[in-house]
C-alpha positions as CSV (number, residue, x, y, z in Angstrom):
1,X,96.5,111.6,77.6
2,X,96.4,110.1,80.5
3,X,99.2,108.4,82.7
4,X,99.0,104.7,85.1
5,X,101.8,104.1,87.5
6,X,101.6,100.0,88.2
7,X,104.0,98.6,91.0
8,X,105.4,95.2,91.6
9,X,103.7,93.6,95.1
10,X,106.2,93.1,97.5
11,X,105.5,89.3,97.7
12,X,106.7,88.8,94.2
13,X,109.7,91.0,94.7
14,X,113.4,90.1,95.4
15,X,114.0,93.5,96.7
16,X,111.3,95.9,97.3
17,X,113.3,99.0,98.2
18,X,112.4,101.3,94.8
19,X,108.8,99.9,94.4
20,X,107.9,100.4,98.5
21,X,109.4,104.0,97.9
22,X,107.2,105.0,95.0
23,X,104.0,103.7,96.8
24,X,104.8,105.3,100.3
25,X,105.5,109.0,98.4
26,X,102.1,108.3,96.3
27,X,103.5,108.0,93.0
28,X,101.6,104.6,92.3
29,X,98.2,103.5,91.1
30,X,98.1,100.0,91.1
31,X,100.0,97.5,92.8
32,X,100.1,94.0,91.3
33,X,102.3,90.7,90.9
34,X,104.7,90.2,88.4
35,X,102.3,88.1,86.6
36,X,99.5,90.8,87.0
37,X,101.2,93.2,85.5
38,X,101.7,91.6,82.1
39,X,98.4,90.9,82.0
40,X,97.4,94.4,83.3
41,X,99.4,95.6,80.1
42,X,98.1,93.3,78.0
43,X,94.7,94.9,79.0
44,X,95.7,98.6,78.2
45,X,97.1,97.8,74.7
């Protein structure tokens, strides 16, 4: 089984402190918009 990290962009953030952290150490794969992301999910179902 495999495993996908997706991070919120930080234009579309409030704060971006704990999604900038996990992209610096590596620990994301894609970084998207809020509104990416649903769709992004919407893809992997």
């Amino acid at each position: 089984m495999n495993s996908l990290t997706i991070s919120q962009d930080e234009e579309s953030c409030v704060v971006y402190g704990m999604p900038r952290k996990a992209v610096e150490c590596g620990a994301v794969d894609e970084v998207r918009n809020l509104e990416e992301i649903v769709r992004r999910l919407i893809e992997l179902r």
